[in-house]
Structures are given as structure tokens and as C-alpha cells.
N, C-alpha and C positions, 0 to 999 in steps of 0.2 A: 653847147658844151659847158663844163663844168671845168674851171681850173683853180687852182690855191696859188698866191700869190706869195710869196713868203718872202717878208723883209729880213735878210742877214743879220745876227747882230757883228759889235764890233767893237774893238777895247773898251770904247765909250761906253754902248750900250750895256757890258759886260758890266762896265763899272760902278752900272745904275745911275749913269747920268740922263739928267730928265730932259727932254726935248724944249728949248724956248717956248715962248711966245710966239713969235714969228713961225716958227715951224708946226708948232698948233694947230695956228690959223690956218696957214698954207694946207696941213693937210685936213683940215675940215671943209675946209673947200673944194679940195680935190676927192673928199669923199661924199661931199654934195654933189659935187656932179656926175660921181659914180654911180649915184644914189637915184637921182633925177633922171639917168638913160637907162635906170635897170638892171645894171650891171652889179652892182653891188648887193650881195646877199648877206656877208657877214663880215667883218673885221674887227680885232684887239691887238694891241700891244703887251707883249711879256715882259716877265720879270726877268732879271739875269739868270741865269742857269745857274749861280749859289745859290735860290732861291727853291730849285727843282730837285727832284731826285728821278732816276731810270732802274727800270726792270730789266736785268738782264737772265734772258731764260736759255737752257740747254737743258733740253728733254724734259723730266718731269721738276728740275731744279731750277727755282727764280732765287735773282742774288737782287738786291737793293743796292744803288748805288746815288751816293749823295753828292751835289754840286757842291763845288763848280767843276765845268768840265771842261777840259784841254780843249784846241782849236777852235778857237773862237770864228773863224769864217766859216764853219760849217754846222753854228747854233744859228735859231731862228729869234729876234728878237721881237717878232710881229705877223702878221697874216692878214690875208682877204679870201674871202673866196666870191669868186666872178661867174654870173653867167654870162658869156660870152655864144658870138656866133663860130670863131673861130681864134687858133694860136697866132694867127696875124694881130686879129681883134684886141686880145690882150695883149700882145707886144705895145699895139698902138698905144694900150692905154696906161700904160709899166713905162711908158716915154712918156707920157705928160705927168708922173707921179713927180711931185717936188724933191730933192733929194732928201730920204726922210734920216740923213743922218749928218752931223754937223762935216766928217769930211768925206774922202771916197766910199761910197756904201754901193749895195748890191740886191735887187730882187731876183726869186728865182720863180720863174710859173713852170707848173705840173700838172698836166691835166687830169681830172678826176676818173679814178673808174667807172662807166654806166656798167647796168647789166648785162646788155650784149658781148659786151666785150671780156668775159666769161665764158662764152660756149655753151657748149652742151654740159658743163662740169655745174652747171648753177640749173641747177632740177627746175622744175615746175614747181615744186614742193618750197626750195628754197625763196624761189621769186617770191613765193606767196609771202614764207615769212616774213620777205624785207619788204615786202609791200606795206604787210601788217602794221610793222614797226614804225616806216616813215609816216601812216597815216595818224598812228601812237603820236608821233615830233611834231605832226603839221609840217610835214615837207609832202 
């Protein structure tokens, strides 16, 4: 299975404060060895959300809306995405993550949607498409 791994941001990060030395290291090591079993497919660090802007749509109306944005514990300030064998798998491996922020901080994993898990609402037609497309990405 497939899960995103989303590092929280938090004042700090908001504030565009840049992560040590030490916590550098720490998590290039801890994404070597993500790296090394497999598990690791993709990871970045973001900008602060003054940085970003959001679409917000209702019906045929999209509104532009520019950072920065309230509630900072529910901005993402980073990502992975994991292949994993299971939500245990990633728990395990979200407790060996070093704390990736100087004080209390927070991952959240969410498992990705496969196709199956769609139904019969995802055609044959459409499989095909997003087959098309990954083979397009090299996924």
C-alpha cells in the first residue's frame, strides 16, 4: 500500500525558520534508510503557506486565495510518500522519524487511494486512462 506521510507545519515552520545542521543530518539518514528498505518513493519540504496561494471552487466559480493561512496545525509543512506493506508498517516507521521539528511536532499518514477501491464507478475506460497516464510519469 501506498501512504503520504505529511509532516505538520508549526509557528516555526510558518515562520520560515530553516531546519539545523543536526536535523539535516538526522533526517537524511533517516531517509537513507527509508530509502535503502524501499519504502521511500518521494519526499520535499515546503515553503510556508505565505508563500502559497488555494483555489477555492463552488460550482462553476474558482476564488484565488493568497497565504498565509490561519491554523497553522492543520498546514503541511513537508511530505513522503511510502510504500508500505501495511498502516502498522508506517506507524513503525513515523516512530523512528527524528523529530523533524525543533519543538513538539506531528506526522499524519493517509493512505493512498488504489483503484479498487473505487468500484465499479471507475470504468474499464477510465482504468485504461490512468493507466495510460502513469505509464506517461513512469509510475
Amino acid at each position: 500500500m501506498k501512504v503520504m506521510v505529511m509532516v505538520k507545519a508549526t509557528a516555526d515552520s510558518e515562520a520560515g525558520a530553516m531546519p539545523s545542521t543536526e536535523l539535516l543530518e538526522a533526517m537524511g539518514k533517516f531517509n537513507e534508510e527509508l530509502v535503502n528498505a524501499g519504502v521511500m518513493l518521494a519526499g520535499e519540504g515546503l515553503h510556508p503557506s505565505a508563500r502559497g496561494a488555494r483555489v477555492a471552487f463552488d460550482g462553476p466559480q474558482r476564488r484565488v486565495i493568497d497565504g498565509p493561512f490561519a491554523e497553522t496545525r492543520e498546514l503541511v509543512a513537508g511530505f513522503w510518500l511510502w510504500q508500505v506493506r501495511s498502516m502498522d508498517e508506517a506507524i513503525e516507521w513515523a516512530k523512528r522519524c527524528p523529530n523533524p521539528m525543533p519543538g513538539p511536532s506531528e506526522l499524519e499518514i493517509r493512505p493512498i487511494f488504489e483503484a479498487e477501491d473505487f468500484g465499479a464507478e471507475f470504468t474499464p475506460e477510465l482504468r485504461a486512462q490512468e493507466e495510460a497516464l502513469r505509464e506517461r510519469l513512469g509510475n
